[in-house]
C-alpha positions as CSV (number, residue, x, y, z in Angstrom):
1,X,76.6,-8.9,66.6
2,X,78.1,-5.6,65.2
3,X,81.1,-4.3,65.8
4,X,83.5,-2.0,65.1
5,X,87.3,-3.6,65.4
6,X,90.1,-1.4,65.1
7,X,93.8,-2.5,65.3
8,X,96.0,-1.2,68.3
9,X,99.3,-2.8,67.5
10,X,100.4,-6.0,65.8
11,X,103.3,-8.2,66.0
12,X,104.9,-10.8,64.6
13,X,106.3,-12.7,67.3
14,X,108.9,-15.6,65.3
15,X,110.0,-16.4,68.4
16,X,106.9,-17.8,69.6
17,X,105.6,-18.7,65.5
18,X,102.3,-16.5,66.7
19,X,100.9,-12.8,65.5
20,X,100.0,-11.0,68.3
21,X,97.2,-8.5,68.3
22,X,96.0,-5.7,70.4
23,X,92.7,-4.5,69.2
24,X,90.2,-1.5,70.0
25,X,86.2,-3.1,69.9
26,X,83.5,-1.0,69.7
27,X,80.0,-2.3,69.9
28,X,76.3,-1.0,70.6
29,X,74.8,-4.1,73.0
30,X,76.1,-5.3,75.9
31,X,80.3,-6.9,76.2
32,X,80.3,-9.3,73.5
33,X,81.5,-13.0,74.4
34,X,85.3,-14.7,73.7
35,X,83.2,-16.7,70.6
36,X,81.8,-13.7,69.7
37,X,85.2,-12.2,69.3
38,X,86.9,-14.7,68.1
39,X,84.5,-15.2,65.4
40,X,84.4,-11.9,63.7
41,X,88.5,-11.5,64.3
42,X,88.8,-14.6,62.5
43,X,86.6,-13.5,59.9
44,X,88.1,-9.8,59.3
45,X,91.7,-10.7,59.7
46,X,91.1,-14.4,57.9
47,X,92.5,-16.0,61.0
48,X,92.1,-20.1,61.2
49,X,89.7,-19.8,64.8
50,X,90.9,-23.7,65.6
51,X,94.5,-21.8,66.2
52,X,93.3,-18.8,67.3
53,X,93.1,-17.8,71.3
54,X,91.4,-14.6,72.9
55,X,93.6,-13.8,75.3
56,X,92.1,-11.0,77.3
57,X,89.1,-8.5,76.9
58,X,89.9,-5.5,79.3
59,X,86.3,-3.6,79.6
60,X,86.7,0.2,78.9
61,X,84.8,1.3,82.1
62,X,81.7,3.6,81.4
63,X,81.7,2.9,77.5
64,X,80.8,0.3,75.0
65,X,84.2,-0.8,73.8
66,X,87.4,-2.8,74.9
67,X,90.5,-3.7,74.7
68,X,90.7,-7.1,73.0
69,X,94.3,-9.5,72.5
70,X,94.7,-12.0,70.3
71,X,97.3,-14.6,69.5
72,X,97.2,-16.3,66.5
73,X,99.3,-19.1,66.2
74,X,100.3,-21.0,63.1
75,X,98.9,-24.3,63.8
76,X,96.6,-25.9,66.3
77,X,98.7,-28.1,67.4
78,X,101.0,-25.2,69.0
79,X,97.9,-23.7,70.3
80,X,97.2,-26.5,72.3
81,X,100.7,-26.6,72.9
82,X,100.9,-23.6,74.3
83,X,97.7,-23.6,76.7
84,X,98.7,-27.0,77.9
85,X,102.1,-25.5,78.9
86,X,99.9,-22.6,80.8
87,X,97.6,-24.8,82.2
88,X,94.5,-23.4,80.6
89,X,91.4,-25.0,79.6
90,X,90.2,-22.0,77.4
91,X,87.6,-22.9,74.5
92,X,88.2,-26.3,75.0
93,X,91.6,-26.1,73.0
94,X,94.0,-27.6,75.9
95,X,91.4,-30.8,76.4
96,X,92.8,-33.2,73.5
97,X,96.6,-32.1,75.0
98,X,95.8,-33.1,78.4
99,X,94.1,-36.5,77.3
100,X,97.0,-37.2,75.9
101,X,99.3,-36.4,78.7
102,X,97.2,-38.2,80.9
103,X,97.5,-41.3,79.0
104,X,101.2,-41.1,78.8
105,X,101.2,-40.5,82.7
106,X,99.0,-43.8,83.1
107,X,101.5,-45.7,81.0
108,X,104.4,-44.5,83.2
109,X,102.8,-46.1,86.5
110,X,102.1,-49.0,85.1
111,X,105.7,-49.5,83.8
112,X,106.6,-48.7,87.6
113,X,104.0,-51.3,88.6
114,X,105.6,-53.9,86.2
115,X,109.1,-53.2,87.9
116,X,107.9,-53.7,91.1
117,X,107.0,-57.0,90.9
């Protein structure tokens, strides 16, 4: 898909060990997807897309662009991290996190279980 991708503002935030990015997209077709996105962000900011998350696309009503942010953190591990901790599911980043929360929740009840008896 083409598009143009102009930057907005940019942030380091340390705080958070992310870079935070507003962008301006412009395009000729129709909205492009969060895949779409991320995959040419990635590409023109050489961004690793395993920890990268699309936070938002805000529509510019009655044009062909939009207002795009992006966090990029420094590993994938913190993405999933981070998602897990906001209770998202988005691009199927949180899913490994929560499997392994889940298993650690199982082992707890069964410990309680074992006391029991």
């Amino acid at each position: 898909m083409d598009m143009e991708i102009k930057v907005e503002n940019e942030k380091e935030n340390k705080m958070l060990n992310r870079k935070e990015l507003q962008l301006h997209l412009s395009y000729e077709q129709n909205t492009p997807s969060r895949e779409e996105v991320k995959k040419e962000v990635c590409k023109k900011f050489s961004l690793n897309p395993d920890s990268t998350e699309i936070v938002a696309i805000e529509q510019q009503y009655g044009s062909r662009s939009s207002i795009v942010t992006v966090h990029s953190y420094s590993s994938k591990e913190l993405l999933q991290a981070m998602l897990k901790k906001k209770g998202k599911k988005r691009d199927g980043a949180a899913k490994e996190g929560n499997a392994h929360a889940k298993a650690a929740d199982v082992k707890k009840e069964e410990k309680k279980d074992a006391g029991k008896k």
